[in-house]
TIFI-893659 format. One record per atom (N, C-alpha, C, O, CB): x, y, z. Coordinates in steps of 0.05 Angstrom, whole numbers, plus 5000, padded with zeros to 4 digits. Glycine has a CB too. Layout:
// residues N
XYZ ...
//
This chain:
// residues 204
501749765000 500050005000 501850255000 503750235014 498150005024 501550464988 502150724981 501850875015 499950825029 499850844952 503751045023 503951195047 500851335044 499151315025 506851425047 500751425058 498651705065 498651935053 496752085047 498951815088 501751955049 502352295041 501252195013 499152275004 506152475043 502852025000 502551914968 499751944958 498852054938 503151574965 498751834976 495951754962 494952094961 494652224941 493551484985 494552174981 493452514995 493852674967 492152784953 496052685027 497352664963 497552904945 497052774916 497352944899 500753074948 496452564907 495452384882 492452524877 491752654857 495252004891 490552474904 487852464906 487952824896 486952864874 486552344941 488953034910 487753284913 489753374883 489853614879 488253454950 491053214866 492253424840 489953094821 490853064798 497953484833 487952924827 486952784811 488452664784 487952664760 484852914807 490752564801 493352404780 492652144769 492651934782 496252334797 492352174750 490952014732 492651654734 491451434731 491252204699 495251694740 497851584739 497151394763 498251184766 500551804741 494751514787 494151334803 492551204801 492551014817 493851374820 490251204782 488251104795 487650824782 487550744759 485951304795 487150704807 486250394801 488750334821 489250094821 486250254763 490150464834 493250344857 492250444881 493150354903 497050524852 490150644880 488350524907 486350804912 486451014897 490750434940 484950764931 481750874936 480850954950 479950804966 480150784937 480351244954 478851454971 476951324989 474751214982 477351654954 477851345011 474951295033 473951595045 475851735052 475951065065 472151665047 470651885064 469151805085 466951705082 468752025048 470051845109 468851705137 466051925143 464351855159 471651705169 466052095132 463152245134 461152165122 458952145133 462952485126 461952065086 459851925072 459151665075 456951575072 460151925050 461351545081 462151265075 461451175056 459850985054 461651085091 462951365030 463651275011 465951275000 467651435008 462551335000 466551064978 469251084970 469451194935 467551204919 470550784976 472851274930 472451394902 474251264901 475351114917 472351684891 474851364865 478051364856 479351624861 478251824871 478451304825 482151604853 483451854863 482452134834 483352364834 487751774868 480352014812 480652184793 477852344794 477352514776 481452044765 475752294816 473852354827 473052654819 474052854829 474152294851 471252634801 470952974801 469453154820 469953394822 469553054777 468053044833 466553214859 469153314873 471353214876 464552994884 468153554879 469853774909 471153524927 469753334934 466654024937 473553544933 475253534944 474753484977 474453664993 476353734935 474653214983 473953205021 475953325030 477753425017 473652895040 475553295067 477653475079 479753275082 478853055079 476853635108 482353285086 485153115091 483652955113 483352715112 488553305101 482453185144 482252985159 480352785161 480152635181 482453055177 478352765134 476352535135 477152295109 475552125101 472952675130 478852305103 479852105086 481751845101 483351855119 481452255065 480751585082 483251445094 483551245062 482351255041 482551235131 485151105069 486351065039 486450715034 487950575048 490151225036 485050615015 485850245014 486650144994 485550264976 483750045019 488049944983 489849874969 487749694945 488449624923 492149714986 485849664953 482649574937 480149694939 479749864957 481749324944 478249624923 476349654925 474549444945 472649494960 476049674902 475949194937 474749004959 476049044985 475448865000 475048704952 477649234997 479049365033 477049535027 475449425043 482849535043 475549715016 474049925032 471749785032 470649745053 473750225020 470749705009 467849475019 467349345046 465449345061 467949195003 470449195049 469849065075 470249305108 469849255132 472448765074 471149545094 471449715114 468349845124 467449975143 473449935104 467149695095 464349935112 463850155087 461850275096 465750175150 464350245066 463950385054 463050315023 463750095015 465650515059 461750485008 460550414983 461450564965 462350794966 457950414981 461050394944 461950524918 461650864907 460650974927 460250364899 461851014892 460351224883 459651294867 461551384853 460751354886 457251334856 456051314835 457251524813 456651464790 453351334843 458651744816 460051874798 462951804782 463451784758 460252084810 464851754807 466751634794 466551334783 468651264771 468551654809 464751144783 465250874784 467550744786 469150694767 464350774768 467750684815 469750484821 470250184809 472350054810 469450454845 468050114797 467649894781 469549914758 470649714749 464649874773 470050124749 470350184715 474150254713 475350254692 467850544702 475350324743 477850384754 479950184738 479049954737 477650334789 481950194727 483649994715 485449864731 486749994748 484950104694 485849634728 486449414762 488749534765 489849634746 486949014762 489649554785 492349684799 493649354794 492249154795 492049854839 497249384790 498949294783 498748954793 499148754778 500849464792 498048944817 497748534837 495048504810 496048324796 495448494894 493048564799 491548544779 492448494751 491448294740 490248744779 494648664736 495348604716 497548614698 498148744678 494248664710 498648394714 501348324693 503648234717 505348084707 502648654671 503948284745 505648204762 505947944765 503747844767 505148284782 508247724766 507347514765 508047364784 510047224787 507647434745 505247414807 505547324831 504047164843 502147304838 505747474845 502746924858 500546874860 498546984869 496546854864 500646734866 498147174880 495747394880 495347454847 493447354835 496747704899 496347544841 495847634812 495247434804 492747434803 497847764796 496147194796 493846944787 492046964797 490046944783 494246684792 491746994821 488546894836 486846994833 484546894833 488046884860 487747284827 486447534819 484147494792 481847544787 488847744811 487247324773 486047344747 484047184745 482047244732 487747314726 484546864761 482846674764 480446784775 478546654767 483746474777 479646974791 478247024810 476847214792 474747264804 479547094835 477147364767 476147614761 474847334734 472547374727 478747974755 475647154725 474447024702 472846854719 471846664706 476446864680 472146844742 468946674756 469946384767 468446194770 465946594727 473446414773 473746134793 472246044808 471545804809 475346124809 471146304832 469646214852 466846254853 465346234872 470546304872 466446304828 462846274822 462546074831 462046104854 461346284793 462645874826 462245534821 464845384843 464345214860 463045444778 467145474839 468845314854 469745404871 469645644872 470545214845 471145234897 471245294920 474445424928 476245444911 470445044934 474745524957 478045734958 479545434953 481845444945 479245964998 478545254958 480944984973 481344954937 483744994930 479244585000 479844904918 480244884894 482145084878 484145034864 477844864886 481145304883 483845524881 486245514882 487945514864 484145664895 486345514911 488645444923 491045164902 493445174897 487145324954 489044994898 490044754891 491244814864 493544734861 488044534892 490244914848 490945064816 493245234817 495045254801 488545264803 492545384846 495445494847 497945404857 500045534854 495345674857 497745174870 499845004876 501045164911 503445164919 502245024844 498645294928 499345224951 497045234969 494945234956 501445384959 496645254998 494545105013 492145335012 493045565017 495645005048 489845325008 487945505024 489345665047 489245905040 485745345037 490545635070 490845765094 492946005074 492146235070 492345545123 495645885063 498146075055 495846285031 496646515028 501645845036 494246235021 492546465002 491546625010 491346845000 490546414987 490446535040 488346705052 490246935060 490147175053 486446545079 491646835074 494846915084 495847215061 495947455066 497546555076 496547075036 497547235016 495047485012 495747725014 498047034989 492047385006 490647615007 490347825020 490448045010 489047575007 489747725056 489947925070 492148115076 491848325089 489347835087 494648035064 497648245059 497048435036 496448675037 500748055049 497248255011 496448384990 493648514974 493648674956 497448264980 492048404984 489248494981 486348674995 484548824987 488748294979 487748525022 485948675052 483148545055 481248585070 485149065049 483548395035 480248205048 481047935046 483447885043 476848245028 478647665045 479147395035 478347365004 477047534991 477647195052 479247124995 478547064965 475747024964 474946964941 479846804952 474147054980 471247024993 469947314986 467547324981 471246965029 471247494985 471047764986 471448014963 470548234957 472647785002 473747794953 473847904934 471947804905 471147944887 476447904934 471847524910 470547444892 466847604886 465547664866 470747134900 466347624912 463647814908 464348074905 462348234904 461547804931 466848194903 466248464892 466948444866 466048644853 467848694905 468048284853 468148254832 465848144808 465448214785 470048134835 464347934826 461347914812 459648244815 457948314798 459147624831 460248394834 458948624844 459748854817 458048994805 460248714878 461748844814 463349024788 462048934773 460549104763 466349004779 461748614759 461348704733 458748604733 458048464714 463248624711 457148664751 453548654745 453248974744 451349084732 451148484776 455549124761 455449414757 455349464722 453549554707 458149554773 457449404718 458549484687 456149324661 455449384638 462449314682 455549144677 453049094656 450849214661 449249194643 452148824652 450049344679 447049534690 447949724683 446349894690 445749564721 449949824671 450450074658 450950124627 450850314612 452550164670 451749814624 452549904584 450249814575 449749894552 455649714562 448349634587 446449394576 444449424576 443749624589 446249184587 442449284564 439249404574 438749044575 436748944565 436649684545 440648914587 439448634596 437648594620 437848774637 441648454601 435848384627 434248414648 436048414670 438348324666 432148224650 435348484691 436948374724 437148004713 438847864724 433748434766 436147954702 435347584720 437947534700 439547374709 431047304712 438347644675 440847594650 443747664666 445947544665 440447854618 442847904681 445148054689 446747914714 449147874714 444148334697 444247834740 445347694751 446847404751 447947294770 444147724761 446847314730 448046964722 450647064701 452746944701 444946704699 450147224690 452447354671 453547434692 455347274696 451947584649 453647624714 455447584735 456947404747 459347414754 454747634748 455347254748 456547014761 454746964793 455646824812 460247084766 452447074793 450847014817 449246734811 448146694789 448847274824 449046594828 447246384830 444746354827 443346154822 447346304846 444046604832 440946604833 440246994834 441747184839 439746374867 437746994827 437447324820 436747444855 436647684858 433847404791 436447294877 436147244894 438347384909 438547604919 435647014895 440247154905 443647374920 444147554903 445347744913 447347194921 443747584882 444747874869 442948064875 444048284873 445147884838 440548084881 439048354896 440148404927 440848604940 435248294898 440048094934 440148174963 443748284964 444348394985 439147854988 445748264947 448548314951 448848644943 449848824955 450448084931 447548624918 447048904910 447049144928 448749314931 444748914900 443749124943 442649274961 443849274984 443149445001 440349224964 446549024993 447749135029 450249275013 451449435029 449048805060 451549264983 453349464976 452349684971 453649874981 454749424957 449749774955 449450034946 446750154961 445550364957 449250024915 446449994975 443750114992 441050094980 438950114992 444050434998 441250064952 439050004937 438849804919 440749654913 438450194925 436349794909 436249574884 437249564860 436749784850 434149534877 438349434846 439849384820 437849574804 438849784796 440149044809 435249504798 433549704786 433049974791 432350114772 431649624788 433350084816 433850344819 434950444811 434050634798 434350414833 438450364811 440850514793 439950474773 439950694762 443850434792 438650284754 438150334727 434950574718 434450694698 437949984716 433950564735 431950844729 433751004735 434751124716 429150914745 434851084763 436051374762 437651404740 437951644734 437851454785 439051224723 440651284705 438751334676 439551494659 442851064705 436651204673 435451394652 433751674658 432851854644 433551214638 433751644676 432551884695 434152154680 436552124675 433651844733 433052394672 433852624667 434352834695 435553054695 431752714648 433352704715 434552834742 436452524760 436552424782 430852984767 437652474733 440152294752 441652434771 442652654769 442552184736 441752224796 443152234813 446052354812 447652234798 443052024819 446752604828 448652714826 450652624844 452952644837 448152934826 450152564858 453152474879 451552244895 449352304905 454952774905 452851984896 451651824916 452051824953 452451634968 452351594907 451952074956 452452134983 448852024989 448851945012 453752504992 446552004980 444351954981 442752154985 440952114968 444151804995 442252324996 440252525007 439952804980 442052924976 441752645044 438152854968 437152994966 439053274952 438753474966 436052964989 440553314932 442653594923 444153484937 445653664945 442153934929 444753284945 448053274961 449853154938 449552954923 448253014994 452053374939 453653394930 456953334925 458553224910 452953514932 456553494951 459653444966 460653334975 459053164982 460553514979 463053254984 465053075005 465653235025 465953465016 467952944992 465953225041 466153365072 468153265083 468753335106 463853325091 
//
């Protein structure tokens, strides 16, 4: 993970050079960005900084509907390092663990479940458990946004089991229903900042 200062002065000059190497948290909104975020600028002292998208998820915070964190280009353990995180990654982003289990993982990669879990929480900040649903979470995002497929298409093209966990996974990340974001987005009074409430705008 990138220092504090790094990330700080990346986030407030919106250095393009960062983003996708890691991700704005706002402990007022509890939401998270990328560092190329066009909304006003939070204060230094309400930010904190994670090396994923799946560390601020599990911190408690949600996506934001302006910058899409979904759409962020994978920071470096993602693409091209050749480490076993970065395999697991890759295995993990093509739907290993839709269907198959960490111990199966593990096994492809040629060491135990325990040493992965191990490797994730260093290099990743969550489990392969964790990551794997933010990654079905991304790209049911990225298809409710380019697509006009139903939820029930969207959720199995994800990689959800059933349209069942993908509402109910949806709604404890974004607070709402998969179908919501897709009206507000044809909506001509779309949603301006997902802080939720009403002209809210800002980061604080």
């Amino acid at each position: 993970m990138l220092s504090f200062e790094t990330c700080n002065a990346a986030r407030l000059r919106r250095d393009a050079a960062f983003d996708g190497r890691f991700f704005t948290a706002v402990r007022t909104t509890r939401i998270y960005c990328r560092p190329v975020c066009p909304v006003k600028q939070p204060l230094t002292r309400n930010v904190s900084y994670f090396p994923t998208a799946v560390a601020a998820e599990r911190a408690g915070y949600r996506p934001c509907l302006r910058c899409r964190p979904e759409t962020a280009p994978f920071c470096p353990a993602w693409n091209g390092t050749r480490t076993t995180v970065a395999r697991a990654m890759k295995l993990i982003e093509d739907g290993a663990l839709d269907d198959g289990s960490v111990a199966a993982l593990a096994a492809r990669l040629g060491v135990s479940p325990r040493h992965l879990a191990r490797l994730f929480e260093q290099h990743v900040g969550a489990s392969p458990l964790q990551t794997a649903q933010t990654a079905r979470l991304q790209r049911a995002k990225r298809l409710l946004d380019s697509t006009g497929d139903s939820m029930t298409e969207i959720a199995f093209r994800a990689g959800f089991g059933s349209l069942r966990r993908f509402n109910a996974a949806f709604r404890a990340l974004y607070g709402r229903a998969p179908s919501e974001l897709r009206t507000r987005r044809k909506s001509p009074q779309a949603v301006r900042h997902p802080a939720g409430g009403p002209g809210a705008v800002l980061h604080v």
